[in-house]
C-alpha positions as CSV (number, residue, x, y, z in Angstrom):
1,X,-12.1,-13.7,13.9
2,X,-10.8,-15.8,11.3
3,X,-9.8,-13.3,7.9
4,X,-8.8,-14.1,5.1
5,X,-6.7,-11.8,3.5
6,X,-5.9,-11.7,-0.5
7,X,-2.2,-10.2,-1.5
8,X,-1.1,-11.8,2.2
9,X,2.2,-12.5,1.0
10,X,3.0,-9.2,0.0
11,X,4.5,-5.9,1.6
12,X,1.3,-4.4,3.2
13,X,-0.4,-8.1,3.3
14,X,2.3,-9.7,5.3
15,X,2.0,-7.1,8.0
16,X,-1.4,-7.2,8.5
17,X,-1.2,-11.2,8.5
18,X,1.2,-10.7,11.7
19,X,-1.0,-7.8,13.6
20,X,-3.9,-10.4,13.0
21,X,-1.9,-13.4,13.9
22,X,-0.4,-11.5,17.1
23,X,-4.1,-10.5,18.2
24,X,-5.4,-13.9,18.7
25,X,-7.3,-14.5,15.2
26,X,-6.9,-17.4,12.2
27,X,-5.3,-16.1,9.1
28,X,-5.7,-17.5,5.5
29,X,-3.8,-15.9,2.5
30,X,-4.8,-16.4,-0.7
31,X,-2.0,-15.3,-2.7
32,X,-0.2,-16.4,-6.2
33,X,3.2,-15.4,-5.3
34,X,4.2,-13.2,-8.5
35,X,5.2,-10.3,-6.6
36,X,4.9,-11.4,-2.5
37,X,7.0,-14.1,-0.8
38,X,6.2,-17.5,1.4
39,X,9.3,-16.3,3.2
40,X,7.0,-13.3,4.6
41,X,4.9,-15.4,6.5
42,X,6.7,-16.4,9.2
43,X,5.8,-17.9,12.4
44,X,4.0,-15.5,14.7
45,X,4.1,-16.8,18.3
46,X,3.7,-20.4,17.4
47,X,1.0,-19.2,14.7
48,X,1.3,-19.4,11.1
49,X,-1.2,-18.4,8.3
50,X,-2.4,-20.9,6.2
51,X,-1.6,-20.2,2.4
52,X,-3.6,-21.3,-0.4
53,X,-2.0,-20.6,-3.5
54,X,-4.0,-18.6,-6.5
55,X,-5.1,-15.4,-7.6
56,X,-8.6,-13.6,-7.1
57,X,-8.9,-14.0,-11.3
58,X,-10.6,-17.8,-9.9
59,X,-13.7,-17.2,-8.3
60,X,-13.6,-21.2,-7.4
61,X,-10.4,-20.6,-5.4
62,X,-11.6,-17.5,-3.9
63,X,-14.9,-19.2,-2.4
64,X,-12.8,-21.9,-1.4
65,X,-10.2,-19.4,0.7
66,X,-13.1,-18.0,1.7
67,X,-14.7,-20.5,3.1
68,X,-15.4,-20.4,7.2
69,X,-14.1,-16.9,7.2
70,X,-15.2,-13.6,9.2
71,X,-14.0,-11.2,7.4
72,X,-11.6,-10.3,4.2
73,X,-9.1,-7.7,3.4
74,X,-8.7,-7.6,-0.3
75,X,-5.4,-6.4,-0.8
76,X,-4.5,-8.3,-4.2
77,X,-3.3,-5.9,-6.2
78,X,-0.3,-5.8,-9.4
79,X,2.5,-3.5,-7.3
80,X,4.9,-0.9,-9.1
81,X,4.4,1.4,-11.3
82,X,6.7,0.1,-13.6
83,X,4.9,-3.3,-13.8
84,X,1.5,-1.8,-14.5
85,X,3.2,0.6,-17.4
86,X,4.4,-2.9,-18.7
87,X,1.1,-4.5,-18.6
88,X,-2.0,-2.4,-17.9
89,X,-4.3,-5.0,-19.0
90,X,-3.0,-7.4,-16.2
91,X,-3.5,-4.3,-13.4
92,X,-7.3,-3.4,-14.8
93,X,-8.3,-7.1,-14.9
94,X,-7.2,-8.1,-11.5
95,X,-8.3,-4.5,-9.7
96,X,-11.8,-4.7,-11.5
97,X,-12.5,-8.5,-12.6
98,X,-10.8,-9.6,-9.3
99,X,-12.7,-7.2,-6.9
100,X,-16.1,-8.3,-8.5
101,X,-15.4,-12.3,-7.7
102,X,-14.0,-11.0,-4.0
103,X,-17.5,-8.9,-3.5
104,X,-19.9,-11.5,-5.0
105,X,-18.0,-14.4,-2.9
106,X,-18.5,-11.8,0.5
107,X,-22.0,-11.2,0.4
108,X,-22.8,-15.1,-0.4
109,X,-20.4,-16.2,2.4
110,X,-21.9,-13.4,4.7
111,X,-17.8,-12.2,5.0
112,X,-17.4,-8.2,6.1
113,X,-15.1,-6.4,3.4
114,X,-12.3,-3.9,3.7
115,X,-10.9,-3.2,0.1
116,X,-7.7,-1.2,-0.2
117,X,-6.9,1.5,-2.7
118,X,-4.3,3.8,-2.8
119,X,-3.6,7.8,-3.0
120,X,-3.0,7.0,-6.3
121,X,-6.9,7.1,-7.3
122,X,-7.1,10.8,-6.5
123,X,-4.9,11.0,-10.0
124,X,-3.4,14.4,-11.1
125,X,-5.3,16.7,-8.0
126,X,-3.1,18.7,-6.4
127,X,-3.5,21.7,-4.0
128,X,-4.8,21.4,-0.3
129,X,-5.1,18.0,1.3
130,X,-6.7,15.6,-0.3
131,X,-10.8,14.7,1.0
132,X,-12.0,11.2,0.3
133,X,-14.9,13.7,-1.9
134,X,-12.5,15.0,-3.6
135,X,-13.2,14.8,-7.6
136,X,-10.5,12.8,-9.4
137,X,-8.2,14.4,-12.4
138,X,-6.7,11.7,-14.4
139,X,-4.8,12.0,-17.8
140,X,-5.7,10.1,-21.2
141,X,-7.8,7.1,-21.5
142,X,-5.2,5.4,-23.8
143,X,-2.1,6.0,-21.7
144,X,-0.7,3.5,-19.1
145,X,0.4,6.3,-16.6
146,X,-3.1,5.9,-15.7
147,X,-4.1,2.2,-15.5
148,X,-3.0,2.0,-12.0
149,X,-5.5,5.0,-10.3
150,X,-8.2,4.7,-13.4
151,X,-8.6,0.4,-12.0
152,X,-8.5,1.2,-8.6
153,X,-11.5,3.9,-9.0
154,X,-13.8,1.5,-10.6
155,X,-12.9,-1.4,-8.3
156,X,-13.9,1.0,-5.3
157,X,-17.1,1.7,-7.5
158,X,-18.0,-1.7,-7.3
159,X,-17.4,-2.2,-3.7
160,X,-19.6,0.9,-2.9
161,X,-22.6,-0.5,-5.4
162,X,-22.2,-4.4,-3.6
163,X,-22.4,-2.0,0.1
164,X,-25.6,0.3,-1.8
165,X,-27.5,-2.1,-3.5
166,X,-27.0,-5.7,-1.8
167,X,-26.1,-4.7,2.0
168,X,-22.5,-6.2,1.4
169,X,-20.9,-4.9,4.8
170,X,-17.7,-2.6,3.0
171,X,-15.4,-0.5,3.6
172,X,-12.7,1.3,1.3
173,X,-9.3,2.3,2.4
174,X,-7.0,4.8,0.3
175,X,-3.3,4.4,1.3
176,X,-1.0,6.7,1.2
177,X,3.2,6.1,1.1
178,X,3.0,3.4,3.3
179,X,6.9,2.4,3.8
180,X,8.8,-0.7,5.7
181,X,10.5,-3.8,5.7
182,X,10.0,-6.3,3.1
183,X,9.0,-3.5,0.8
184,X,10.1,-5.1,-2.4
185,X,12.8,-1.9,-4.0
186,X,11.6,-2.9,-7.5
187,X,8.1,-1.2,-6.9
188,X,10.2,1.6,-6.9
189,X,8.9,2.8,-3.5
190,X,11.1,6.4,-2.9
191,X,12.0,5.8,0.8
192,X,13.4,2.4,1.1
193,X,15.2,3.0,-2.4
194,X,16.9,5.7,-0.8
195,X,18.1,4.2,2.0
196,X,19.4,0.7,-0.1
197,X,21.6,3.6,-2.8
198,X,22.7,5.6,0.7
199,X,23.9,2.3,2.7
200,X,26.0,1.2,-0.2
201,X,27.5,4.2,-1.2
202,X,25.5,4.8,-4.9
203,X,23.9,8.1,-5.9
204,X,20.5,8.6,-4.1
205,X,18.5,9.0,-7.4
206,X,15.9,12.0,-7.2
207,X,13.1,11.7,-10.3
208,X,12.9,15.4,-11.7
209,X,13.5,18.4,-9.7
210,X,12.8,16.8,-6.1
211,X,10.3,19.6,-5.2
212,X,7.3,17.0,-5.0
213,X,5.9,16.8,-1.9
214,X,4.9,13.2,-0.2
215,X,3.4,12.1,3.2
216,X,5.2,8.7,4.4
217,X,3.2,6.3,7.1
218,X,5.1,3.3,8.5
219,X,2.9,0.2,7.5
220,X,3.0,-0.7,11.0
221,X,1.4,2.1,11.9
222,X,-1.3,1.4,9.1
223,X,-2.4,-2.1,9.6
224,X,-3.7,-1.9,13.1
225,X,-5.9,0.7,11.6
226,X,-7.1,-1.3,9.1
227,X,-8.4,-4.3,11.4
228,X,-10.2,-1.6,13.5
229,X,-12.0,-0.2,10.3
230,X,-12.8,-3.3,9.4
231,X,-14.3,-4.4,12.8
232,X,-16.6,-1.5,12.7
233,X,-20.0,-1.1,12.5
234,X,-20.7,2.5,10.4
235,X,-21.8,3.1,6.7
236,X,-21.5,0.7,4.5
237,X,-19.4,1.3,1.6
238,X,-17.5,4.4,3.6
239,X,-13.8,5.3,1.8
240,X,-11.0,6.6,4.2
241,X,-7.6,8.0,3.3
242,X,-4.6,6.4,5.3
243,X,-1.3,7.5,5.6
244,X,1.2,10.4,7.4
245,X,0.6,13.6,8.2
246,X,4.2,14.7,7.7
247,X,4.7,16.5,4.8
248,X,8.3,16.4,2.9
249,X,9.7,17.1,-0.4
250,X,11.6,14.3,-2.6
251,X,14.5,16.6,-2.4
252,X,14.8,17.0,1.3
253,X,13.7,13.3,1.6
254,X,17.1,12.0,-0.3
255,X,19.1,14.7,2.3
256,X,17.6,13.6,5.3
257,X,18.3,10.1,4.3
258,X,22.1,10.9,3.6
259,X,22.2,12.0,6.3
260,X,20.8,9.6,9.0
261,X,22.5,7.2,7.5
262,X,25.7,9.2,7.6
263,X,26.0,8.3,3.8
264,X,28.6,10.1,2.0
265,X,26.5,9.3,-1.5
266,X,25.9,12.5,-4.0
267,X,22.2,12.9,-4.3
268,X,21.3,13.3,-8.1
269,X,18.7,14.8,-10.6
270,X,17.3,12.2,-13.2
271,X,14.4,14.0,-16.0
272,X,11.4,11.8,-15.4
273,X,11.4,11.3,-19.1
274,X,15.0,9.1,-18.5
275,X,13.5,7.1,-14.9
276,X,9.7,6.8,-16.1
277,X,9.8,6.8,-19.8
278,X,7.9,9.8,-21.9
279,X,4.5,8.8,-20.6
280,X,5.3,9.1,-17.2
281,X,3.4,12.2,-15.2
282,X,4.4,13.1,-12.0
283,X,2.2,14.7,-9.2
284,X,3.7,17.5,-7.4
285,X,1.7,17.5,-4.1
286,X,-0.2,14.4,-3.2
287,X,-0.9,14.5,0.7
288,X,-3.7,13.4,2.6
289,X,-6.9,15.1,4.9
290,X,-7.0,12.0,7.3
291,X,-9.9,13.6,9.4
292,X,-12.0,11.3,8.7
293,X,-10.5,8.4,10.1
294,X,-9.2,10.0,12.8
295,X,-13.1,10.8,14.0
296,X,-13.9,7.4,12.8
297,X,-11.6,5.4,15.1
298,X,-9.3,8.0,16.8
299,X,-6.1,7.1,14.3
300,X,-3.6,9.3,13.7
301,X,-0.1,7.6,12.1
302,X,2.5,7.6,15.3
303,X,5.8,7.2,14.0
304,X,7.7,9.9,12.5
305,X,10.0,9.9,9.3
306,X,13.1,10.1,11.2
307,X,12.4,6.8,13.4
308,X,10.6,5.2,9.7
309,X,13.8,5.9,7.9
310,X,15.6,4.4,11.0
311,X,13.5,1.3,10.5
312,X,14.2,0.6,6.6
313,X,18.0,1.1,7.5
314,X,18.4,-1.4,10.6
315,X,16.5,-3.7,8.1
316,X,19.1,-2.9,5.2
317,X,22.1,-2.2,7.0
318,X,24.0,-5.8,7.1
319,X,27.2,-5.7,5.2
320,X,26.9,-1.8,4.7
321,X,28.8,-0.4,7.8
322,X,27.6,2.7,7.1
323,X,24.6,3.7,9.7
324,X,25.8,5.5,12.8
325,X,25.4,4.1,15.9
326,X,22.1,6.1,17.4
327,X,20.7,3.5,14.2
328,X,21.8,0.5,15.1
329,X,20.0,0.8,19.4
């Protein structure tokens, strides 16, 4: 197979680039490098992805990635909540604008799809675990908070119509918490932010009261699941939710962290008006009903939080001294 995969440079794009460069199949990134890194796209085995630098705003440049290509996984996406608060307009335009161009170039090019979203499109629903059906609550049209899950729902709109109404061969994936290395700590991603304040002795910074409740899945775990979605045959235009199935709060998250890493760091309360800003809105439950994919294809995530936390450490831990030894094997 050769795939290209748009976002390749980034956190989840860089591990799927090696899982498809490990298995055997040509890789091409198109990517334009504002929030991923060339330094991600290491040498696999004697393999190396070919990078062709721009953003799926050019349809020109995304025909031309395309080109020769089996499938895509559209992954292109502005990262961090605090980047989309900052410019909304950017998010929308390159969820919504840049999905169309990525769909109309697939179904000329005869390329299969796999578009991801994110937990964050289920918006403000809380309660039991969350069904791909599930209706969406989202807060006021004219406040950022929402650009992020608002885009993302009419960019899987539009993949679903291309799958309905012109056969594009589709498939939506919803991700959930995925954590790991080269997870840039800007996004503002809980886990590994934890870990990098625990290894160096800060305060382990806990947005409100810590009683959210989150399910983590190592990316590694995730991307295999991805190409095997996207190698099926099924409905087209089907959504699935991906991520863990272990349930934690924030609270317990920042002490569990402490304490693998045998950090002596206080773990302290910040009002999410102080971290976020007054538009911010938290969600306190957000965890996922992965039956779906795991009738699909048989996934469920394998690696626990203990062994994920372990992971992000061993990556973070030079010059830190501080992780215990059962770490460091």
């Amino acid at each position: 197979m050769h795939a290209l995969v748009t976002g390749g440079a980034g956190f989840v794009g860089s591990h799927l680039v090696d899982h498809l460069l490990d298995g055997g199949h040509e890789v091409t990134v198109l990517d334009d490098l504002s929030a991923g890194s060339v330094e991600h796209l290491a040498d696999r085995s004697g393999r190396r992805a070919r990078l062709a630098a721009g953003t799926v705003l050019d349809a020109a440049a995304v025909r031309a990635a395309m080109g020769g290509c089996d499938a895509v996984f559209h992954l292109a996406s502005q990262t961090g909540a605090a980047a989309v608060r900052r410019r909304p307009l950017d998010a929308v335009r390159t969820e919504v604008t840049g999905t169309e161009i990525v769909c109309e170039a697939a179904l000329d090019l005869g390329c299969r799809l796999l578009y991801t979203s994110s937990g964050d499109v289920y918006g403000r629903s809380v309660g039991e675990r969350l069904r791909e059906d599930d209706d969406r609550i989202l807060g006021a049209t004219g406040s950022a908070r929402w650009a992020h899950p608002a885009a993302k729902g009419l960019a899987e709109l539009i993949v679903a119509r291309f799958a309905a109404d012109y056969g594009l061969s589709a498939v939506t994936v919803r991700l959930f918490n995925l954590v790991g290395i080269r997870q840039d700590l800007r996004g503002g991603a809980v886990l590994p932010v934890f870990v990098h304040q625990a290894l160096r002795g800060r305060p382990l910074t806990v947005h409100g009261d810590g009683s959210q409740r989150r399910c983590f899945c190592a990316v590694t775990d995730a991307v295999p699941a991805m190409v095997r979605l996207a190698q099926r045959t099924g409905v087209p235009g089907a959504v699935f939710n991906l991520g863990g199935s272990q349930e934690t709060g924030i609270g317990e998250l920042a002490v569990r962290v402490r304490a693998l890493t045998g950090s002596g760091s206080d773990v302290v309360y910040v009002p999410h008006t102080v971290a976020s800003g007054s538009e911010h809105v938290d969600v306190d439950r957000r965890v996922p009903d992965t039956g779906r994919i795991r009738d699909a294809i048989g996934w469920t995530a394998a690696t626990g939080l203990d062994d994920i936390i372990a992971d992000v450490a061993r990556a973070d831990r030079v010059g830190t001294g501080l992780i215990g030894s059962d770490l460091m094997s």
